[in-house]
N, CA, C and O atoms as a GROMACS GRO file, in nm:
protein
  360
    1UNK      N    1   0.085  -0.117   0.000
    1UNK     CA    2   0.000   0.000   0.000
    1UNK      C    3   0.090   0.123   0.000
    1UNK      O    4   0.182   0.137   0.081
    2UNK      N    5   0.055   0.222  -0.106
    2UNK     CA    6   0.130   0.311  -0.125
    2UNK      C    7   0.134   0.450   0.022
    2UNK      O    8   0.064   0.434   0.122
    3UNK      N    9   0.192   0.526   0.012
    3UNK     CA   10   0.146   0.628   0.103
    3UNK      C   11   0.062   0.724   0.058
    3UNK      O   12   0.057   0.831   0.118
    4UNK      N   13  -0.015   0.703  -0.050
    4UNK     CA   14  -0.136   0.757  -0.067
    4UNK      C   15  -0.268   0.707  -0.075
    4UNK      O   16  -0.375   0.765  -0.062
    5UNK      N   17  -0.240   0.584  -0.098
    5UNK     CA   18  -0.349   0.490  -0.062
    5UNK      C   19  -0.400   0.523   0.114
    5UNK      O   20  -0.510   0.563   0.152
    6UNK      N   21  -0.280   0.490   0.196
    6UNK     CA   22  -0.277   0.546   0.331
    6UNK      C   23  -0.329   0.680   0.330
    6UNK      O   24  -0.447   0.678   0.363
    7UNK      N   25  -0.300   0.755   0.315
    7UNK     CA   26  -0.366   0.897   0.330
    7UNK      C   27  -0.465   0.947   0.288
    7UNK      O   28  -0.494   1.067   0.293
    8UNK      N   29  -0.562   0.814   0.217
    8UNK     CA   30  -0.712   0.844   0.165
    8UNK      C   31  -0.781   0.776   0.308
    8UNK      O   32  -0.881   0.829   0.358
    9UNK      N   33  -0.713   0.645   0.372
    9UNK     CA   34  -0.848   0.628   0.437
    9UNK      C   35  -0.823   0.668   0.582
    9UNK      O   36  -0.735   0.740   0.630
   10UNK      N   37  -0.965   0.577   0.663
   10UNK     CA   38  -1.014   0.628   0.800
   10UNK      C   39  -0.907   0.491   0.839
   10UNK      O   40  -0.868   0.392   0.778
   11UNK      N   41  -0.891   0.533   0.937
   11UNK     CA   42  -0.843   0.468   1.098
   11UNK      C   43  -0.961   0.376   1.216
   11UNK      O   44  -0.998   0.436   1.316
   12UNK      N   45  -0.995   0.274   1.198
   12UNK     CA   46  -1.065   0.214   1.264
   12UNK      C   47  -1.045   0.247   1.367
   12UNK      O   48  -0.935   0.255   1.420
   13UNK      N   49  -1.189   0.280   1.432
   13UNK     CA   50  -1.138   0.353   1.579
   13UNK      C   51  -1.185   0.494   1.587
   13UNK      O   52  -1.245   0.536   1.686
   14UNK      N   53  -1.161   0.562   1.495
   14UNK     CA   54  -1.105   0.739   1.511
   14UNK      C   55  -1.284   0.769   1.493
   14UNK      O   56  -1.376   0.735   1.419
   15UNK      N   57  -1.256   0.864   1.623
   15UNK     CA   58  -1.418   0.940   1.677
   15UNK      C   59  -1.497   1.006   1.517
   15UNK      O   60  -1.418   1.059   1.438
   16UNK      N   61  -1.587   1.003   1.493
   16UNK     CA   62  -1.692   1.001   1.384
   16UNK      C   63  -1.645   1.183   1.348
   16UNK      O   64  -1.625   1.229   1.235
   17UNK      N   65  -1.638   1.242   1.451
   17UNK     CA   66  -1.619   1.408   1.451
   17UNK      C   67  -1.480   1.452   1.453
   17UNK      O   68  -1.445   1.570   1.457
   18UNK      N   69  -1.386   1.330   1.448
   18UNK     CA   70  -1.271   1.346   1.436
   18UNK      C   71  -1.198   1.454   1.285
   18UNK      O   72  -1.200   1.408   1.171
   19UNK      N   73  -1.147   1.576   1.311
   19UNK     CA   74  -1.152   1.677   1.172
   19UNK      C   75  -1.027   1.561   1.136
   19UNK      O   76  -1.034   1.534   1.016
   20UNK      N   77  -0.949   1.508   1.184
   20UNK     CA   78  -0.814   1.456   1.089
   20UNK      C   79  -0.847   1.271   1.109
   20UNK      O   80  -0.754   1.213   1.166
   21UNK      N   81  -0.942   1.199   1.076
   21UNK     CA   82  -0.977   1.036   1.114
   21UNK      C   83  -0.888   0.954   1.035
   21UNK      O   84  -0.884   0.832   1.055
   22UNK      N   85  -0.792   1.028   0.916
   22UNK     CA   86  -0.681   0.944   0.831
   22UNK      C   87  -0.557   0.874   0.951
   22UNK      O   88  -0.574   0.862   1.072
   23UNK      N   89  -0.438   0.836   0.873
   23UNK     CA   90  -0.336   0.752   0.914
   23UNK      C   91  -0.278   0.874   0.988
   23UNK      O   92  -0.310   0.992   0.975
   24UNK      N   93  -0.182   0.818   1.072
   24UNK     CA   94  -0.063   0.891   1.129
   24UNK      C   95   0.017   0.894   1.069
   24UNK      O   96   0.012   0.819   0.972
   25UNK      N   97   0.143   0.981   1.087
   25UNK     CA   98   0.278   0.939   1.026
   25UNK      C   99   0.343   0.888   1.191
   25UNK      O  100   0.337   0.920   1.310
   26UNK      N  101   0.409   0.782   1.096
   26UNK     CA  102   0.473   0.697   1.158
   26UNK      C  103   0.444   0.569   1.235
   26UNK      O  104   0.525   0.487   1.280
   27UNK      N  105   0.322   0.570   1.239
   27UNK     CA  106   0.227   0.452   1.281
   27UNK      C  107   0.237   0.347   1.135
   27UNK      O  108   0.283   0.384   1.027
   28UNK      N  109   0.181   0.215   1.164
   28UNK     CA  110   0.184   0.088   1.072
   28UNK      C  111   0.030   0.048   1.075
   28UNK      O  112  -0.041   0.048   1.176
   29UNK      N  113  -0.012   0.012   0.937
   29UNK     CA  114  -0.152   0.016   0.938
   29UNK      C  115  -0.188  -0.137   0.866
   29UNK      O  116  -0.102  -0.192   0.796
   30UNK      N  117  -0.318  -0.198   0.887
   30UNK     CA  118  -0.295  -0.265   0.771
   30UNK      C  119  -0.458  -0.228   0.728
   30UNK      O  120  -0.531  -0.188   0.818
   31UNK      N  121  -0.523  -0.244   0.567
   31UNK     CA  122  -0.615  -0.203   0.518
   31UNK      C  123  -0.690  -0.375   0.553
   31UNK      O  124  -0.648  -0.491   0.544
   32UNK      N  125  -0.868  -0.286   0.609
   32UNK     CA  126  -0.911  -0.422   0.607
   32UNK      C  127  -1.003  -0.436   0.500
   32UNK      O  128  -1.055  -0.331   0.460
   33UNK      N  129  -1.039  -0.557   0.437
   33UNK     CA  130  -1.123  -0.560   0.315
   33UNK      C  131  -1.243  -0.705   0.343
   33UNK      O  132  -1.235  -0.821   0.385
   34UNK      N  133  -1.340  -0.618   0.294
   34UNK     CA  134  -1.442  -0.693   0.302
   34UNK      C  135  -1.546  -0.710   0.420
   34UNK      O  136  -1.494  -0.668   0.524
   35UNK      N  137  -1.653  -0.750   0.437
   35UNK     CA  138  -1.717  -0.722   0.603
   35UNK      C  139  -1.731  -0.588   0.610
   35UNK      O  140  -1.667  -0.513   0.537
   36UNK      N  141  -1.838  -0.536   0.721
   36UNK     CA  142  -1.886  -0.426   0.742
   36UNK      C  143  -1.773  -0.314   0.794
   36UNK      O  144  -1.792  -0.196   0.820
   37UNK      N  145  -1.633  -0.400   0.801
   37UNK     CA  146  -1.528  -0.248   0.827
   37UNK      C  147  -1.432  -0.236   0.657
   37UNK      O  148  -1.319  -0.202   0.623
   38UNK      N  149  -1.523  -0.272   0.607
   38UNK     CA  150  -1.446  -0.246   0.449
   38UNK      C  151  -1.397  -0.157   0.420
   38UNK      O  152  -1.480  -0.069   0.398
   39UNK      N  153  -1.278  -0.121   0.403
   39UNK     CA  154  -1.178  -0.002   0.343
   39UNK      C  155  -1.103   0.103   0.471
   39UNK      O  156  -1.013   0.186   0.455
   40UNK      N  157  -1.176   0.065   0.597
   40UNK     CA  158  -1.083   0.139   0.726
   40UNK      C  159  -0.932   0.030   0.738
   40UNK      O  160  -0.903  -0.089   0.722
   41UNK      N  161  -0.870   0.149   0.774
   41UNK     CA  162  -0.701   0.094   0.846
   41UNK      C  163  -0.732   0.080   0.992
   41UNK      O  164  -0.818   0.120   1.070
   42UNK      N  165  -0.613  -0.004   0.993
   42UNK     CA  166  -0.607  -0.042   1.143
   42UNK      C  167  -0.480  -0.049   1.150
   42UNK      O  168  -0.396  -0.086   1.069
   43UNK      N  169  -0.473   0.006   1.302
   43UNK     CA  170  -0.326   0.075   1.334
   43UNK      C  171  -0.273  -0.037   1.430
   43UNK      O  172  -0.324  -0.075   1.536
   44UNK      N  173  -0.172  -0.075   1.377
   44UNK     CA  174  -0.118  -0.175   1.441
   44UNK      C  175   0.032  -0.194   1.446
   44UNK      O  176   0.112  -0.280   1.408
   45UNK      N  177   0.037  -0.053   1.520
   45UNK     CA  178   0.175   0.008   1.564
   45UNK      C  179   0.230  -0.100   1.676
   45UNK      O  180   0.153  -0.138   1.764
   46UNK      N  181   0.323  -0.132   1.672
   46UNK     CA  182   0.368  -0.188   1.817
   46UNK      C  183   0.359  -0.329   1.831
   46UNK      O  184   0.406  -0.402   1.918
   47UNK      N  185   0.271  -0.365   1.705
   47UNK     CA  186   0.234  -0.514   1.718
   47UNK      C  187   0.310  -0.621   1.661
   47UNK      O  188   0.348  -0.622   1.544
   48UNK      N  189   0.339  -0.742   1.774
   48UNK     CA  190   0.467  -0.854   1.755
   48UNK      C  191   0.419  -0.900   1.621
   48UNK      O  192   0.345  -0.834   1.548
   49UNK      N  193   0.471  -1.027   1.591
   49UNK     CA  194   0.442  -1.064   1.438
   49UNK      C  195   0.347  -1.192   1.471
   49UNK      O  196   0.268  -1.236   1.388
   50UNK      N  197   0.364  -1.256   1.624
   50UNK     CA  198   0.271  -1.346   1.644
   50UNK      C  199   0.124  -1.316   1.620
   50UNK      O  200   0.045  -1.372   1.545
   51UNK      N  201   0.096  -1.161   1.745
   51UNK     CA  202  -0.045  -1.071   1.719
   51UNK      C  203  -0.074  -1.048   1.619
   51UNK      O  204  -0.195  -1.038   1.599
   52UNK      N  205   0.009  -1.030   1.518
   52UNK     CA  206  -0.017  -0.979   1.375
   52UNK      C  207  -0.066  -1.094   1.247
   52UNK      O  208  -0.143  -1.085   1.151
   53UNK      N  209   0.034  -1.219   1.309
   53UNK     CA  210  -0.041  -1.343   1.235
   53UNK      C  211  -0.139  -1.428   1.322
   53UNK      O  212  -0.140  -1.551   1.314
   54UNK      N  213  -0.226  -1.356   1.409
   54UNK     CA  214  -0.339  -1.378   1.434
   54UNK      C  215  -0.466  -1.298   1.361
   54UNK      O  216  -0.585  -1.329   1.366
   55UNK      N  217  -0.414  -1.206   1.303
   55UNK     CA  218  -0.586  -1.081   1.280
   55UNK      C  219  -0.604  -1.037   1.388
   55UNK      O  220  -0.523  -1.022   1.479
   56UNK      N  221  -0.753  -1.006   1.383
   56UNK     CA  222  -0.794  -0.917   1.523
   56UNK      C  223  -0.963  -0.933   1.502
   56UNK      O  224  -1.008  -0.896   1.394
   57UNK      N  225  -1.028  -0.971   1.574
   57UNK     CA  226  -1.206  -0.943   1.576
   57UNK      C  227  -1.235  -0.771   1.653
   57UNK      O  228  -1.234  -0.726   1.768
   58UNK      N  229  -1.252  -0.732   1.558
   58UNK     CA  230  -1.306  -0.609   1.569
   58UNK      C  231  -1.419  -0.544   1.616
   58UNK      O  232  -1.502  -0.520   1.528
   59UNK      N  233  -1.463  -0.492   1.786
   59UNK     CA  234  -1.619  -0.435   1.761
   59UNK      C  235  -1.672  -0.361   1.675
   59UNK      O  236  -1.618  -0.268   1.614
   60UNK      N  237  -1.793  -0.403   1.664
   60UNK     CA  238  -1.843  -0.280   1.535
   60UNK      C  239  -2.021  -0.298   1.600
   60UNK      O  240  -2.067  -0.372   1.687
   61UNK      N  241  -2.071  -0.218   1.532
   61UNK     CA  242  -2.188  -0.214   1.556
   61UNK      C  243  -2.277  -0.217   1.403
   61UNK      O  244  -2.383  -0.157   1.388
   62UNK      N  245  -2.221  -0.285   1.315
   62UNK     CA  246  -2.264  -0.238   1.178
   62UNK      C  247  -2.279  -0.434   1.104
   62UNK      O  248  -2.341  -0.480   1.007
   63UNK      N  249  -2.209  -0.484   1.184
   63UNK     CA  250  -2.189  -0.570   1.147
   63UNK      C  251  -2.322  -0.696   1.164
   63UNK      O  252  -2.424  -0.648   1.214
   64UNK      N  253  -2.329  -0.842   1.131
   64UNK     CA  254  -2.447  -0.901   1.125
   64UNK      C  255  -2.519  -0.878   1.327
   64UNK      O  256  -2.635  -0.855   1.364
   65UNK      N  257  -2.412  -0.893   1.398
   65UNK     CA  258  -2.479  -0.929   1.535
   65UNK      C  259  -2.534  -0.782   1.631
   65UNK      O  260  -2.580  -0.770   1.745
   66UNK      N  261  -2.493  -0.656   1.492
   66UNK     CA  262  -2.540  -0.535   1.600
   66UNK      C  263  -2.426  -0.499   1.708
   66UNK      O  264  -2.309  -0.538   1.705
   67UNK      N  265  -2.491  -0.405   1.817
   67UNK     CA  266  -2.387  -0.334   1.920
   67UNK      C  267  -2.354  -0.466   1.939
   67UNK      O  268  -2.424  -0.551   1.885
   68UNK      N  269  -2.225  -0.508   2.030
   68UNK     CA  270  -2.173  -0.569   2.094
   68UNK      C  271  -2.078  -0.686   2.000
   68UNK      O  272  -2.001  -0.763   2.055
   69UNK      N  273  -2.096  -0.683   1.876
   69UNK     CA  274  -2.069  -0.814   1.772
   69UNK      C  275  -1.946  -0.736   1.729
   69UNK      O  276  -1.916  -0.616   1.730
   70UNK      N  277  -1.872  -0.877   1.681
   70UNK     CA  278  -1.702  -0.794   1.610
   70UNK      C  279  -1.679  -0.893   1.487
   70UNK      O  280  -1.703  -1.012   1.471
   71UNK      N  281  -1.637  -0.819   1.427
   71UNK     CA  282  -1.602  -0.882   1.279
   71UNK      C  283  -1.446  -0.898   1.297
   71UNK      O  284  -1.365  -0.830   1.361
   72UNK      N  285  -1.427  -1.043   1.196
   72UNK     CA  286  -1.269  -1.120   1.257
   72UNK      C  287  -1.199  -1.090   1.128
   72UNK      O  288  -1.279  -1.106   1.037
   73UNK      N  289  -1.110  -1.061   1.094
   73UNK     CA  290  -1.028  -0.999   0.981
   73UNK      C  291  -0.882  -1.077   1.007
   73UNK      O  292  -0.818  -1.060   1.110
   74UNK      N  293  -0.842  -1.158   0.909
   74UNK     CA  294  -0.729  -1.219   0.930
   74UNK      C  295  -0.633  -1.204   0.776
   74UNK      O  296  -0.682  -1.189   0.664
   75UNK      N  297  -0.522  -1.211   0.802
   75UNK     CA  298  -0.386  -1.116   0.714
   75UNK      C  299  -0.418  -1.214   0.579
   75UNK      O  300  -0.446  -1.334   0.570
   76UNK      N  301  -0.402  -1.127   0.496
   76UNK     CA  302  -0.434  -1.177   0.318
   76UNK      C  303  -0.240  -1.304   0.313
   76UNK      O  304  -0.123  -1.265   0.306
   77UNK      N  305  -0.279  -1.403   0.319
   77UNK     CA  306  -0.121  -1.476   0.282
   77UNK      C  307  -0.066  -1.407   0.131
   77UNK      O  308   0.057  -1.394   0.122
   78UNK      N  309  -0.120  -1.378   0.056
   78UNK     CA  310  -0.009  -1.270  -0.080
   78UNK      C  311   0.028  -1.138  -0.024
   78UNK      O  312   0.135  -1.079  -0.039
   79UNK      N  313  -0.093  -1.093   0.052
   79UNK     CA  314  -0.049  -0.991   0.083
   79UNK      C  315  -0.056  -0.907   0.256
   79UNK      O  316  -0.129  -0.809   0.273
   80UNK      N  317  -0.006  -0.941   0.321
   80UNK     CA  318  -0.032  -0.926   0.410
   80UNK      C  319  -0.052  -0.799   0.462
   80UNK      O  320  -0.036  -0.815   0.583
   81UNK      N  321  -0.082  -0.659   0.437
   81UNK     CA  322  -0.105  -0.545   0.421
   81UNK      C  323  -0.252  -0.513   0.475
   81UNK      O  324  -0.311  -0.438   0.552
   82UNK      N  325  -0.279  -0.639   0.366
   82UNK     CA  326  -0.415  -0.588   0.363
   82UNK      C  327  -0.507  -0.760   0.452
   82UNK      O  328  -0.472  -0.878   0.445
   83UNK      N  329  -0.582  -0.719   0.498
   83UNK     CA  330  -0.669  -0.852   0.615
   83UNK      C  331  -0.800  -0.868   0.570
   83UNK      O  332  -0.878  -0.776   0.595
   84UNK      N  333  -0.837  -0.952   0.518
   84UNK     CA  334  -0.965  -1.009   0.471
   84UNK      C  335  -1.075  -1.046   0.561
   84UNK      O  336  -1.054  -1.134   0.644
   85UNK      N  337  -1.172  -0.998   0.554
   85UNK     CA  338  -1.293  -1.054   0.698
   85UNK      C  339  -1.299  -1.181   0.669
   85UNK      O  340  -1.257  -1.226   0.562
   86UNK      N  341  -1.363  -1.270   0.779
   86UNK     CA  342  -1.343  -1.417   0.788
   86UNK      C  343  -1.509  -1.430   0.879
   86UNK      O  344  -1.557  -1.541   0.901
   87UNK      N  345  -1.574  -1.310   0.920
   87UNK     CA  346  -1.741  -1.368   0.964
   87UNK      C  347  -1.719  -1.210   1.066
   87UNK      O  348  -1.642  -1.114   1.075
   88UNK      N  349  -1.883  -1.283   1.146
   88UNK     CA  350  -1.931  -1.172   1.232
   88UNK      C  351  -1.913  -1.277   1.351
   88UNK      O  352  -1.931  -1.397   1.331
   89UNK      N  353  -1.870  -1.220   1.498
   89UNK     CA  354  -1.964  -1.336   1.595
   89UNK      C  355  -2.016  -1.236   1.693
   89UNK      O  356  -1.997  -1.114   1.690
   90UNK      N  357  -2.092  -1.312   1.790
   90UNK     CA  358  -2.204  -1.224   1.873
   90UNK      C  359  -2.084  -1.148   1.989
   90UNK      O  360  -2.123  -1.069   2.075
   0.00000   0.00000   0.00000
């Protein structure tokens, strides 16, 4: 992912009224694709390579189970940049 690809999207996470909700500099992101957090980054500064070849289940409220449900996003094997959704759970 280029650094402009990065500097188009949102930051999973970042407050709705947030005036700047793009990437940081200097933070590590990866783009998630697919599932109800389609096209937000996720900042995953700091994170070992074990955490990182796990994914992450994400809360969302958008997703099949409503408030409280998280969508599971696990690392693309060609490309690991970018994390593919894998379901919703409650």
């Amino acid at each position: 992912m280029d650094d402009e690809a990065l500097l188009r999207g949102r930051v999973y996470g970042a407050d709705h009224d947030d005036p700047d909700p793009g990437p940081r500099h200097g933070h590590v992101y990866r783009e998630l694709v697919g599932g109800p957090l389609d096209g937000l980054l996720l900042d995953v500064t700091g994170w070992d390579a074990d955490r990182l070849g796990d994914g992450a289940a994400l809360a969302t409220e958008i997703g099949k189970y409503g408030a409280g449900g998280r969508a599971h996003y696990e690392p693309r094997a060609a490309d690991p940049a970018r994390w593919d959704w894998a379901g919703d759970t409650p």
